[in-house]
C-alpha positions as CSV (number, residue, x, y, z in Angstrom):
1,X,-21.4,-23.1,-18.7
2,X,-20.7,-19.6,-17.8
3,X,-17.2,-18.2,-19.1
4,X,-16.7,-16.7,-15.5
5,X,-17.2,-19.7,-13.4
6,X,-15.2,-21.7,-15.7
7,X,-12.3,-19.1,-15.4
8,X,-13.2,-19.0,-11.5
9,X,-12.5,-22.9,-11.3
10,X,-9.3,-22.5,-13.8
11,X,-7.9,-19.9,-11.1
12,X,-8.8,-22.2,-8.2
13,X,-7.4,-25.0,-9.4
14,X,-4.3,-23.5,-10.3
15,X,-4.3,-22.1,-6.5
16,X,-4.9,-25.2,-5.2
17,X,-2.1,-26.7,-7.2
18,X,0.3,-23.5,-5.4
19,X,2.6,-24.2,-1.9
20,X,0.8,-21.7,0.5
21,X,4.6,-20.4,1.6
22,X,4.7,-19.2,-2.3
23,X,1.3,-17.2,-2.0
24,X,2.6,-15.9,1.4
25,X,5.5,-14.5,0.0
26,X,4.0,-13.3,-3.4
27,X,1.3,-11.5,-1.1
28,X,4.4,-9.7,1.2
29,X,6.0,-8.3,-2.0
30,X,2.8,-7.0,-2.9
31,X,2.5,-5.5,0.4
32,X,5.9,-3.7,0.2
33,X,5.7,-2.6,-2.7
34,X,2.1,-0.5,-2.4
35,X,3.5,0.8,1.0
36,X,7.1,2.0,-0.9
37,X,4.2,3.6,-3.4
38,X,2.2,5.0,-0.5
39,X,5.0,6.5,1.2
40,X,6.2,8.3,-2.5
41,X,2.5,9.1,-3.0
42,X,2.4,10.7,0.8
43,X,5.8,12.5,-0.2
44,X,4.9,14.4,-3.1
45,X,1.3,15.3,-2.3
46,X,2.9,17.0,0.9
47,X,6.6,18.7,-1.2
48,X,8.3,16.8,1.2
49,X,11.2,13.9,0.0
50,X,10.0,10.0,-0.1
51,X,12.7,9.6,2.7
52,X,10.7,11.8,5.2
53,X,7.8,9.6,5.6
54,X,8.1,6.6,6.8
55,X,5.2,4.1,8.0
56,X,5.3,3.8,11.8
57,X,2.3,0.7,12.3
58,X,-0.1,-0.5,10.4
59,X,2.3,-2.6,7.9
60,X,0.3,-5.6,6.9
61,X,-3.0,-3.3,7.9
62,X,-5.3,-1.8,6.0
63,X,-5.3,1.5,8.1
64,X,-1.7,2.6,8.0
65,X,0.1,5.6,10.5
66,X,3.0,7.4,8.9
67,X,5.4,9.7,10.3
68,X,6.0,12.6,7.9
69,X,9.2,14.6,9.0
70,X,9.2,18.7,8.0
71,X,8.2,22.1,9.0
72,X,5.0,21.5,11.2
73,X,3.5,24.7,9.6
74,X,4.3,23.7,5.6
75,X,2.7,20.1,6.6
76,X,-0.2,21.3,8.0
77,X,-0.8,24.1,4.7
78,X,-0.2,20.9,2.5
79,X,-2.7,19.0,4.4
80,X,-5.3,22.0,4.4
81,X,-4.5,22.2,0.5
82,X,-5.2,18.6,0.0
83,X,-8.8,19.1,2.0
84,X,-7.4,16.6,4.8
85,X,-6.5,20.3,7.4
């Protein structure tokens, strides 16, 4: 037997065993967390504080809108530095 599908069957099984409210709420942490780490990312790529950008949609999304507060013109240099402007 491969080792793969007998760890794909171990992992399975051990979901299967699992309340889906317990996955459901593992996955939302998960979700928070990487968009906290987005919106520090976003921050300091742009020189602006963690607490100006803040996601506006997209939460449980893969394609995500933020709203970056700051000097339009710095924004739009950091942008054009990052190859995004």
């Amino acid at each position: 037997m491969n080792e793969s599908n007998d760890l794909k069957r171990q992992f399975l099984a051990l979901v299967a065993d699992q309340p889906a409210e317990r996955w459901e709420s593992v996955t939302a942490q998960v979700e928070q967390r990487v968009a906290h780490a987005l919106l520090r990312l976003v921050g300091k790529e742009l020189g602006v504080p963690a607490s100006a950008v803040t996601l506006a949609a997209g939460a449980t999304a893969r394609l995500k809108t933020l709203h970056v507060a700051g000097d339009p013109d710095s924004l739009e240099a950091a942008l054009a530095r990052l190859g995004g402007g």
